[in-house]
C-alpha positions in Angstrom: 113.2 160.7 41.2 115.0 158.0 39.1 114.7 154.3 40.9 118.1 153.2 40.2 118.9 149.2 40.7 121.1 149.7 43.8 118.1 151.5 45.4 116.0 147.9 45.0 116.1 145.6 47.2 114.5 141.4 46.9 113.1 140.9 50.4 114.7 138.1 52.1 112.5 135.2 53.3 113.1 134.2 57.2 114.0 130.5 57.0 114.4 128.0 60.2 114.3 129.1 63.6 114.2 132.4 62.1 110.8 132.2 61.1 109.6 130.8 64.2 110.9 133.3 66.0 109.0 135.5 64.1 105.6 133.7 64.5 106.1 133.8 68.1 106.3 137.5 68.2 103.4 137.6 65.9 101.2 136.1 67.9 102.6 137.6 71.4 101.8 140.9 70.2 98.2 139.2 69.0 97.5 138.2 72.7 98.5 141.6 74.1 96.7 143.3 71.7 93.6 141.1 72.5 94.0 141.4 76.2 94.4 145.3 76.5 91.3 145.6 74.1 89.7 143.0 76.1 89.1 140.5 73.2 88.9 136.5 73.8 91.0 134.4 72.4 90.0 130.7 71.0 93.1 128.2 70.8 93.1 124.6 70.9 93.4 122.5 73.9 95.3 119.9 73.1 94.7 117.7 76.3 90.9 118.4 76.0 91.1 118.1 72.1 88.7 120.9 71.5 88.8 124.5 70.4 88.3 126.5 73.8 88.0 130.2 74.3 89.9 132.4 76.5 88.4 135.6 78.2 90.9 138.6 78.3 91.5 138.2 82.0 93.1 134.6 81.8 95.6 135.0 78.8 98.8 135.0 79.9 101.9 136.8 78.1 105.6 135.6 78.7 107.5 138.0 80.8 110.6 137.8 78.0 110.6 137.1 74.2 113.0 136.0 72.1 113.9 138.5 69.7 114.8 137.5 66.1 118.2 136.4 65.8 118.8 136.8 69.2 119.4 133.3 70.3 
């Protein structure tokens, strides 16, 4: 098959609010991923000001998400 140059396209980078958007769905989908497998969690408590681990059963995932662009 010939690749002509209206068949390429640049990927866009996410800029902004864009882009954290898109880190918090990243790592929402982390946490349920870790809490259906059963996996801990460490995050940093920023009260505590320490790295602190959390067992499957206490992560907690927002009820809604904000879907890119969506706003």
């Amino acid at each position: 098959m010939i690749r002509h140059d209206s068949d390429v396209r640049e990927p866009r980078a996410a800029e902004g609010e864009e882009m954290v958007s898109l880190m918090r769905l990243g790592v929402l989908d982390a946490l349920r991923k870790h809490k259906v497998e059963g996996r801990s969690v460490v995050v940093w408590d920023q009260e505590a000001g320490q790295v602190v681990q959390l067992r499957p059963e206490v992560i907690v995932i927002p009820d809604e998400t904000v879907e890119p662009g969506s706003a």
